[in-house]
N, C-alpha and C positions, 0 to 999 in steps of 0.2 A: 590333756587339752593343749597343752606346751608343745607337745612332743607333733600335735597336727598341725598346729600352728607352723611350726620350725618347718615341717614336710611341706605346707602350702607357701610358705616362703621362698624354700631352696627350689621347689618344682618349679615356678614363674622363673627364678632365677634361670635354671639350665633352658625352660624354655624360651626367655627370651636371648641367653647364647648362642641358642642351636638355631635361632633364627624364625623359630616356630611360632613366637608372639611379636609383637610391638611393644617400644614401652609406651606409647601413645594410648593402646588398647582401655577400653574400659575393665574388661576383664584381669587384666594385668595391675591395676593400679586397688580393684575389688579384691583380689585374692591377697595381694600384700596387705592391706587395713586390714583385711580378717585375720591373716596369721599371724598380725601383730600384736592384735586384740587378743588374739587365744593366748599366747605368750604372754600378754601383759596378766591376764584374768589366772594365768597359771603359777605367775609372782606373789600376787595375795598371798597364796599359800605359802611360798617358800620366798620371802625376798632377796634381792640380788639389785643392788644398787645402779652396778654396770650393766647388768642387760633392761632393767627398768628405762634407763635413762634414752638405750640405744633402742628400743621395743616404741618407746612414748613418740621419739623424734620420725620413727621409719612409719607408727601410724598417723603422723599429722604429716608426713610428706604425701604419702599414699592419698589422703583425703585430701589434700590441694590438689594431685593427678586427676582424683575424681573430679571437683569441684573444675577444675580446664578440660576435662574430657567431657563432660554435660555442658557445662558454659558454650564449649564450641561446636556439641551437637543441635544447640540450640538457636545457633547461629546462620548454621549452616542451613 
């Protein structure tokens, strides 16, 4: 579960380098909360304080992107 997390992580990653996403994108800000979440759900089992702490803050950025990327669809 960790291990797809990390993969749906680093894949938004390369794809928003190579130009391929936005970080504005919905989808972009959707895939980061999930790989954080799978990451975090994959701590339970084995703890790790350092990636806990860095897993918890990159899912609550990712859902404020969400939380501006709906706000401003909604707006518009």
């Amino acid at each position: 579960m960790g291990n797809i997390g990390v993969l749906l992580i680093l894949v938004m990653y390369l794809s928003l380098q190579t130009d391929k996403i936005s970080s504005n994108s919905l989808i972009y800000s959707l895939l980061n909360a999930l790989g954080a979440l799978l990451i975090l759900i994959s701590l339970y089992f084995q703890f790790n304080l350092s990636a806990f702490i860095i897993e918890f803050f990159w899912l609550v950025i990712s859902l404020y992107g969400l939380y501006k990327n709906l706000k401003n669809k909604k707006i518009n």
